[in-house]
N, C-alpha and C positions, 0 to 999 in steps of 0.2 A: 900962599897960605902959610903962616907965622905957626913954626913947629909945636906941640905943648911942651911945658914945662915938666922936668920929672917928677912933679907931684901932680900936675895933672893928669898923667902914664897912670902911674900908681894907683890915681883912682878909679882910672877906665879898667883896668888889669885886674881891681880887687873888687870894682861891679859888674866885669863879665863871668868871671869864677866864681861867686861868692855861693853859687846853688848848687856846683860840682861834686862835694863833699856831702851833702845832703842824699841829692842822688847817688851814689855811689853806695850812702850807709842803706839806704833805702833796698837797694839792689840784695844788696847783704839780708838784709831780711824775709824781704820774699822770699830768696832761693831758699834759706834756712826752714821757713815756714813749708816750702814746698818737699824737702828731703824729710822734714819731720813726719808728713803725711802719708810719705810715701812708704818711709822705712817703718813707723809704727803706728800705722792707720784703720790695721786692723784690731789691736789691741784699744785703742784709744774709746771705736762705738763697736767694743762690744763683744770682742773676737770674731770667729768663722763659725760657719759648719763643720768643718772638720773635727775642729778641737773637739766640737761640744757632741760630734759622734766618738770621737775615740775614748772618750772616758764614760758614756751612757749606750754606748752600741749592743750590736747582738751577739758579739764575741765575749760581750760579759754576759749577760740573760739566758737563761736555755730554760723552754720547755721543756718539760714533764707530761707524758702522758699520762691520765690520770690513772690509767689501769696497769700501769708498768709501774711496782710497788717499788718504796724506796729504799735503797741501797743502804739502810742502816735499824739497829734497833735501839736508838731514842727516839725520843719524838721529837723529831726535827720536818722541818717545812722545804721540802724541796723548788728550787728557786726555777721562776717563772720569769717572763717577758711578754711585756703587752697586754695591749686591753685583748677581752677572751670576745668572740663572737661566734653567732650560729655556724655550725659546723665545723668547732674548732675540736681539739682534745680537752677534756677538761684538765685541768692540774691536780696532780694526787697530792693528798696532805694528809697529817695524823697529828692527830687533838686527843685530848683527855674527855671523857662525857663526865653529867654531872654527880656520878657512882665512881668515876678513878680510872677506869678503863678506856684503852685507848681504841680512838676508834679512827681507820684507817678507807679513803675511798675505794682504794684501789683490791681492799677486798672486798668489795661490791661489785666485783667486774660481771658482767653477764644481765645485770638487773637495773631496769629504771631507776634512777636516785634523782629523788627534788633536794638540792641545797639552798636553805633558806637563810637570808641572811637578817636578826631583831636584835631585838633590846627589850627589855622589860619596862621601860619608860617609855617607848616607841610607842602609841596612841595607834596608828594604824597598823600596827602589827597583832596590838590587842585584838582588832576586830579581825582580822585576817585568820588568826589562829584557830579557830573554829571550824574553819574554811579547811584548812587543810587535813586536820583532824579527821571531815567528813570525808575527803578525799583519800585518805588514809586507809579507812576502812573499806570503802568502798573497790580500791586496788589494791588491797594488802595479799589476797589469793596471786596476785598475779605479780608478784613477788615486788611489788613499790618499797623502796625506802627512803623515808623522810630524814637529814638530817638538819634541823635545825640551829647554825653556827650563831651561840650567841657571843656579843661583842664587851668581852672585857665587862663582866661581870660575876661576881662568886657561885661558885656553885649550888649555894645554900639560898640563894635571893633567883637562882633559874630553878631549882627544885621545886619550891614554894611557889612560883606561878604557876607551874606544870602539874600542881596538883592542886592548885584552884580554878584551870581550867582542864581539870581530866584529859589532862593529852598525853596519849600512850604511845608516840613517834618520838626518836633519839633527839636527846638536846645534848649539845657537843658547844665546847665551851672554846673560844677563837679568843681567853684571855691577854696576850698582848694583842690583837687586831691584825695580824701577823697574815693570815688567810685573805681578811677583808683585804688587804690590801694587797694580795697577791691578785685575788679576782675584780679588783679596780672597785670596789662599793663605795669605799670612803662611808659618804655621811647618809647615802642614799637606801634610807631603811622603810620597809620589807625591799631588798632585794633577793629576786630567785632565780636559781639556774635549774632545768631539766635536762639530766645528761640520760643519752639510752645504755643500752648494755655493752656499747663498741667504745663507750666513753665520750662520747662528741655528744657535745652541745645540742640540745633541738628546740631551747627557747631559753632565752631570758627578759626577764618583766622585773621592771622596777615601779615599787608603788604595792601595796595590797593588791589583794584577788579574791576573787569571788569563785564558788565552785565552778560555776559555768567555764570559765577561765582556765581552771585548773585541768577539769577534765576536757578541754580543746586541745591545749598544753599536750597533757599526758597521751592522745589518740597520734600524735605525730609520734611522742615520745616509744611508745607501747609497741607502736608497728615498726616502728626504726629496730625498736627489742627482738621482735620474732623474726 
């Protein structure tokens, strides 16, 4: 067999390699694409769990119980953690009412407290208000106190409802929303909580009530109290 010529070498030699370099850069790339995943793959979708506990955890959050008054004489909001649930503490806070006086949960310690949480544009809370009023009177011997936390609104424009619907339970003014959103309400108004005299929770109802409601409510509340 008649040997090739060195151009025909040269072309066997530059069409056996010719793909070499290809694969090679190719190689390069995977691996690169695979250390990138690895080294910052958690950053990339999203971070961890971790991260997003160490900077939202419960070593920042601390409950307050509501009946352990707070450690200071402004009106300052002692800081909570978490949504609240039945049989939890409630969280103490001190607000201004719509007279200038501050009005504080935690000296209500020993006594039924309904915390209601409206709005004077809030449409079922309109009707609701009646409701409690009745409810009011009805356990006010038995030492109930209403306070109803309005949200970021003037004093002058909660006055003015409360004396056009003759309600004689405290209205206490949550002007930055500061409370609402300690006790998780946001946007979800009539929200109300029934704490007893040990401070723990014994209902909360989101949505208007009706008295039937209220005094079912208050019969858990009441006996929790004695």
């Amino acid at each position: 067999m008649a040997s090739p010529t060195d151009s025909e070498q040269k072309n066997r030699d530059t069409a056996g390699n010719g793909r070499n370099p290809l694969l090679i850069v190719s190689g390069f790339i995977v691996l690169g694409v695979a250390l990138t995943l690895i080294i910052f793959g958690g950053n990339l979708f999203g971070g961890t769990d971790a991260t997003n506990t160490s900077e939202t955890g419960g070593s920042i959050l601390e409950q307050v119980p509501a009946f352990e008054p707070a450690e200071t004489d402004s009106i300052q909001l002692p800081t909570g953690g978490g949504l609240l649930e039945i049989g939890d503490l409630a969280y103490d806070f001190a607000l201004n009412d719509i007279d200038g006086n501050q009005v504080q949960l935690s000296n209500y310690a020993g006594r039924p407290v309904i915390i209601n949480f409206w709005a004077t544009w809030c449409g079922p809370c309109l009707v609701e208000m009646p409701e409690l009023e009745a409810a009011y009177q009805d356990y006010q011997e038995e030492g109930l106190v209403i306070l109803a936390l309005d949200q970021q609104e003037s004093a002058e424009d909660v006055a003015n409802f409360f004396a056009e619907l003759d309600l004689s339970f405290t209205a206490v003014l949550d002007q930055e929303g500061t409370v609402s959103e300690l006790y998780g309400v946001a946007n979800v108004l009539p929200t109300t909580f029934f704490i007893n005299g040990e401070g723990q929770i014994t209902a909360i109802h989101r949505g208007p009530m009706v008295q039937s409601q209220i005094d079912d409510y208050l019969a858990d509340t009441l006996s929790a109290a004695n």
